[in-house]
C-alpha positions as CSV (number, residue, x, y, z in Angstrom):
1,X,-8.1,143.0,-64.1
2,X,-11.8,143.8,-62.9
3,X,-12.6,140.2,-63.3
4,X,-13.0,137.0,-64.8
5,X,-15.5,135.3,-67.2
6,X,-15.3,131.7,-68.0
7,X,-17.5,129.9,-70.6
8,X,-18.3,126.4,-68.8
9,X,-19.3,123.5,-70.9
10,X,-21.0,120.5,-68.3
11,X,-21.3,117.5,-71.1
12,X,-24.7,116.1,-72.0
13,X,-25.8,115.1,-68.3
14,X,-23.7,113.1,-65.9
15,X,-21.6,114.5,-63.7
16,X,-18.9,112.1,-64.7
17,X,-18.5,113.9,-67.9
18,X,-17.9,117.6,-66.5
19,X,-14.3,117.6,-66.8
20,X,-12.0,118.2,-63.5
21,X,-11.2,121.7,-64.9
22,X,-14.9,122.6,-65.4
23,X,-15.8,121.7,-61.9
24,X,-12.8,123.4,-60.2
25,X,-13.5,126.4,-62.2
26,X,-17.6,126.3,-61.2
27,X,-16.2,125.6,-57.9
28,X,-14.3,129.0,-58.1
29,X,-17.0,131.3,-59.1
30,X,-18.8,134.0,-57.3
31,X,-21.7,133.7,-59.6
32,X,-23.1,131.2,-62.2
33,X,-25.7,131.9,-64.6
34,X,-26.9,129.5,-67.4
35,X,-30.1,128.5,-68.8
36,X,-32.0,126.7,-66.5
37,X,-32.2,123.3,-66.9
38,X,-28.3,123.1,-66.8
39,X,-28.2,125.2,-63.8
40,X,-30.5,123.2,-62.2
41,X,-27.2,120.4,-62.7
42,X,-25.3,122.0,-59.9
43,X,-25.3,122.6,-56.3
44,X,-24.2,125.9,-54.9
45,X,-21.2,126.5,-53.0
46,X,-21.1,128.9,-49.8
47,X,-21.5,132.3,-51.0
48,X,-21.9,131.4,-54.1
49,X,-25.0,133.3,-56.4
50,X,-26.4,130.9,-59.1
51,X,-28.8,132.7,-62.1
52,X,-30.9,131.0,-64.3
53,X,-32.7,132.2,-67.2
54,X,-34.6,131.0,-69.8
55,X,-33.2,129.2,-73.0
56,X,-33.9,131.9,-75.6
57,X,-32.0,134.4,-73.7
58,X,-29.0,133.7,-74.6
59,X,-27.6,137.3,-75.6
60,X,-28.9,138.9,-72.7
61,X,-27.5,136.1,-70.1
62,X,-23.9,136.5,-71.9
63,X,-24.4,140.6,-71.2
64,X,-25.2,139.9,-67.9
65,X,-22.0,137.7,-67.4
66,X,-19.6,140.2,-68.6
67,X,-21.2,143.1,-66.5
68,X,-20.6,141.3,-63.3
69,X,-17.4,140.3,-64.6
70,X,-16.6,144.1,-65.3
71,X,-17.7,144.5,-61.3
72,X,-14.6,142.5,-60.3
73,X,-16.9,139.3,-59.7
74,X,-15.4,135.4,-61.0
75,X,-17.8,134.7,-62.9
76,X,-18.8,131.1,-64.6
77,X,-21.4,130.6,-67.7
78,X,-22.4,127.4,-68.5
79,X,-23.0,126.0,-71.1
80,X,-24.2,122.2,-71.7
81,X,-22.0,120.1,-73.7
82,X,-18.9,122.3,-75.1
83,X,-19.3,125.7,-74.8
84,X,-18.0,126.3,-78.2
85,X,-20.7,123.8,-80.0
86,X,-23.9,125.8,-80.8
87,X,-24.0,127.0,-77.1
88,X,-23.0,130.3,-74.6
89,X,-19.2,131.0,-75.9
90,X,-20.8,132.1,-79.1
91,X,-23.1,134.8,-77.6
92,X,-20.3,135.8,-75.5
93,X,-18.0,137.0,-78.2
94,X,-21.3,138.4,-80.4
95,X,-21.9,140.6,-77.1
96,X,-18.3,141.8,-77.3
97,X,-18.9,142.5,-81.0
98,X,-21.8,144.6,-80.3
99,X,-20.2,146.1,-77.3
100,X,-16.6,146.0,-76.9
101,X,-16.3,147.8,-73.7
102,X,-18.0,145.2,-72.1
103,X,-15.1,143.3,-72.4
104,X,-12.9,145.9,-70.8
105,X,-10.2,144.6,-68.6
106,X,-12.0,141.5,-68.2
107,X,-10.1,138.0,-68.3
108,X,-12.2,135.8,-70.4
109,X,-11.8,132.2,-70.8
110,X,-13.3,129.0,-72.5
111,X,-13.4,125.9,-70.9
112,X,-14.1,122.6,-73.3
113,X,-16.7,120.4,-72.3
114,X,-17.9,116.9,-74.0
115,X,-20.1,117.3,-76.7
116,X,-23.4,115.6,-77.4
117,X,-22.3,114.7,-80.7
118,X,-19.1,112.6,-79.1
119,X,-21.3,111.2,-76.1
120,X,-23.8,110.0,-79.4
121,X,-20.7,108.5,-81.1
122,X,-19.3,106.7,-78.7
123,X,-22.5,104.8,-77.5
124,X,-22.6,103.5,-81.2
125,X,-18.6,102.8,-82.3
126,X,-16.6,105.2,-83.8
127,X,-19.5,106.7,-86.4
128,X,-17.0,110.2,-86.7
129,X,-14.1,108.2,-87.6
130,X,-13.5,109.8,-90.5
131,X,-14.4,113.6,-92.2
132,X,-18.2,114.3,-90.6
133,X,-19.8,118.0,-89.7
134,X,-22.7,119.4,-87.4
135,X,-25.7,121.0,-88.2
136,X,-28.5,122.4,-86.2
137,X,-31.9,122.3,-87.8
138,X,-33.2,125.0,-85.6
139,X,-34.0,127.7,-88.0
140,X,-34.8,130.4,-84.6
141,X,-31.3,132.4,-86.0
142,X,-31.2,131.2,-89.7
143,X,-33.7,130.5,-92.1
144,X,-34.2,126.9,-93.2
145,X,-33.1,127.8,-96.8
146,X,-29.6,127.8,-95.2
147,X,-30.3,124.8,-93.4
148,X,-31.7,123.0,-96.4
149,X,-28.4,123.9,-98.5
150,X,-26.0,122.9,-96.1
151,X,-27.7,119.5,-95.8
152,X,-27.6,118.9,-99.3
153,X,-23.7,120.4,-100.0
154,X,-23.1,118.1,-96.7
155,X,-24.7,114.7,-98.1
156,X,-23.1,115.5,-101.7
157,X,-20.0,115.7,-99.8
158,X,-19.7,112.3,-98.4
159,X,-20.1,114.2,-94.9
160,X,-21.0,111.8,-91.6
161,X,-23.5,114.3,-90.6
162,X,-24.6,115.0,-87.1
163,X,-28.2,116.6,-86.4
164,X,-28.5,118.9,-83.2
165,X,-32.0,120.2,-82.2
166,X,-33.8,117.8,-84.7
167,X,-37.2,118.5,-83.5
168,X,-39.4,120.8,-80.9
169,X,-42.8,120.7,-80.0
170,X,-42.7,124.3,-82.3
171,X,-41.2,122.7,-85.1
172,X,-41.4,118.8,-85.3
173,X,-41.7,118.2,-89.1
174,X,-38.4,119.6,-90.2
175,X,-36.5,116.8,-89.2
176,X,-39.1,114.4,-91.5
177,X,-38.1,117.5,-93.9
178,X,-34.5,117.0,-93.6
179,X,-34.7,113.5,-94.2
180,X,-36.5,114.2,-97.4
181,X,-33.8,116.1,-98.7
182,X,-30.8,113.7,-97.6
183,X,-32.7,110.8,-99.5
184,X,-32.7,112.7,-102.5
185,X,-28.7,112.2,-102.3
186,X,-27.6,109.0,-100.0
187,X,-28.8,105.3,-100.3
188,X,-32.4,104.2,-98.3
189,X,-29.6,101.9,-96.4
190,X,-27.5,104.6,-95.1
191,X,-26.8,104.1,-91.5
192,X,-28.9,106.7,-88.7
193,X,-28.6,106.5,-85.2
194,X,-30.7,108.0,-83.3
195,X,-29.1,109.0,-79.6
196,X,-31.7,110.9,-76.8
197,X,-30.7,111.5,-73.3
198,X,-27.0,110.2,-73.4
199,X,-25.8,110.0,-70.2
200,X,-29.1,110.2,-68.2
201,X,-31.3,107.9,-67.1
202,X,-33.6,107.9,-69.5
203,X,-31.2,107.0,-72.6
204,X,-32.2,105.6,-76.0
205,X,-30.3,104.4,-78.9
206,X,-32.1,103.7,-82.1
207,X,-30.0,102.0,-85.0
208,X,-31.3,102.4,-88.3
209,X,-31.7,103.4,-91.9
210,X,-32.6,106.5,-93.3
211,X,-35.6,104.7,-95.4
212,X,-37.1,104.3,-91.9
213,X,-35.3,106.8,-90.1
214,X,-38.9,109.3,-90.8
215,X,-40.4,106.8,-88.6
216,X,-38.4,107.4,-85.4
217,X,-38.9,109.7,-82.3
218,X,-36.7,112.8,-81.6
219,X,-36.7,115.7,-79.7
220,X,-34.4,118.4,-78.4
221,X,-32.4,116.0,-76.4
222,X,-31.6,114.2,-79.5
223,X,-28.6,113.9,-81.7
224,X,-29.3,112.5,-84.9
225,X,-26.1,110.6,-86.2
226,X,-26.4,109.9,-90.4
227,X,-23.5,107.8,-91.6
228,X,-21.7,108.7,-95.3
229,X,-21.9,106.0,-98.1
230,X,-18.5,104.7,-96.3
231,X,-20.2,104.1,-92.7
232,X,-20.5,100.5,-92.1
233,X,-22.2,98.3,-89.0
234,X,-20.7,95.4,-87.6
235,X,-22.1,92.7,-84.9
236,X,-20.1,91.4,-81.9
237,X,-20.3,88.1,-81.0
238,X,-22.7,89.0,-78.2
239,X,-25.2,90.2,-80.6
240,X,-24.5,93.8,-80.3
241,X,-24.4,95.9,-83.3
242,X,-21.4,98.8,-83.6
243,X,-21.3,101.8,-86.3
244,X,-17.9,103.0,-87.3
245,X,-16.7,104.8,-90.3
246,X,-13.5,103.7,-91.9
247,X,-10.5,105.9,-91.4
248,X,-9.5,106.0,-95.3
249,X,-11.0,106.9,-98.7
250,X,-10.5,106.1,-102.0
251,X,-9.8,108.0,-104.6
252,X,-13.3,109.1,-106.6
C-alpha cells in the first residue's frame, strides 16, 4: 500500500483519556494534522511534521490527509473526543465520496476515542443508562428546521438527549431556543446537566431543571445532558447529588 491514514480521537482533554492505542498510533505517524486547538494537545516526536488548521476546515484538512497518505506517508488525523462523533472520520469518508481515488491503495483506519457525551455522563451517574441520542445544535451544515424536528421527535420519544455545540459567540440564543421547544414536550422538572470543560482544569458541572435550565452558561465546550421523564436524581450520604436513568421501562 502507498500509505496509511488513521482517524485519531484524543477524548475531551486529559491526556489520561487518549487511549494507549491512540497514542501509540500518534506516536507512529509521520505527520499529524488536526484543528488546532487539539493539535496544540500533543508534542511532536523526532521527525515528526504536525499541521494545524482552522476548525471550519474540516473537508479540506481530511483531503490533505489522504494526499499525503497516497505519498506513502503514516499519517494520523485527530480528532477530539471519538473520531466517529460529529468530528474528522466523517469528512474523511465524505472526501472519498467526492473523490474515490483519493483513497487509492491507502490503508485507512478509525481509532475510537472517549466521547464528550460519556466524559459528561460519568461526572453525573449513569444519566445514558438507558435509550438516549446526540444532537448538535450547530446549524453551520443543516438548517435549524432539522434541528428543531429532531428535538421535538427526540423529546416525544422519551429520548435522554445529549446537546453538543449548544452555543457560540455566532449563535448563542439557539440553545435558549431549543429549550423552548423541549418544554413544549417534557415536565419544567426534567433533569439537565450542564457539563463544560470535562477533564480540564477549568471544569463545571451544573445540575438542574429544564424550567431554569434557560438560565445557565454554555458554550462550545459544553455538553448539555437533558434526562427523559424516567431520569431520576439521588443524594449520597455525603451530600452529593447523582443522575442516572433506570435500565427498564414500562409498558406505555
Amino acid at each position: 500500500m502507498s500509505g496509511q491514514l488513521t482517524i485519531v480521537g484524543l477524548g475531551p482533554g486529559p491526556a489520561e483519556w487518549i487511549t494507549p492505542a491512540a497514542d501509540a498510533t500518534v506516536s507512529m505517524a509521520d505527520v499529524v494534522l488536526g484543528y488546532e486547538r487539539y493539535i496544540a494537545r500533543l508534542a511532536p516526536r523526532r521527525g515528526q511534521i504536525f499541521e494545524a488548521s482552522d476548525n471550519r476546515e474540516e473537508l479540506a484538512r481530511a483531503t490533505r490527509a489522504l494526499e499525503l497518505a497516497t505519498s506513502g506517508k503514516r499519517v494520523v488525523l485527530v480528532s477530539g473526543g471519538d473520531p466517529g462523533v460529529f468530528a474528522m472520520a466523517a469528512a474523511v469518508f465524505e472526501a472519498v465520496d467526492k473523490k474515490p481515488a483519493l483513497a487509492n491503495d491507502i490503508d485507512i483506519r478509525v481509532e475510537p476515542g472517549v466521547t464528550a457525551m460519556l466524559a459528561a455522563a460519568s461526572r453525573i451517574g449513569a444519566p445514558l443508562g438507558h435509550d438516549f441520542c446526540a444532537i448538535s445544535l450547530s446549524d453551520n451544515l443543516k438548517p435549524w428546521a432539522t434541528i428543531e424536528k429532531r428535538l421535538r421527535l427526540a423529546a416525544e420519544a422519551d429520548f435522554v438527549i445529549a446537546l453538543y455545540n449548544p452555543a457560540s459567540k455566532a449563535r448563542p440564543d439557539q440553545i435558549r431556543e431549543a429549550f423552548r421547544i423541549l418544554s413544549t414536550i417534557r415536565a419544567p422538572e426534567t433533569i439537565v446537566a450542564f457539563a463544560r470543560a470535562v477533564g480540564r482544569s477549568d471544569e463545571s458541572i451544573e445540575i438542574t431543571t429544564l424550567a431554569d435550565a434557560p438560565e445557565a452558561i454554555c458554550d462550545m465546550r459544553t455538553v448539555v445532558l437533558i434526562g427523559s421523564p424516567a431520569t431520576r436524581a439521588v443524594q449520597g450520604r455525603d451530600g452529593r447529588k447523582w443522575v442516572y436513568t433506570p435500565r427498564f421501562a414500562r409498558d406505555e
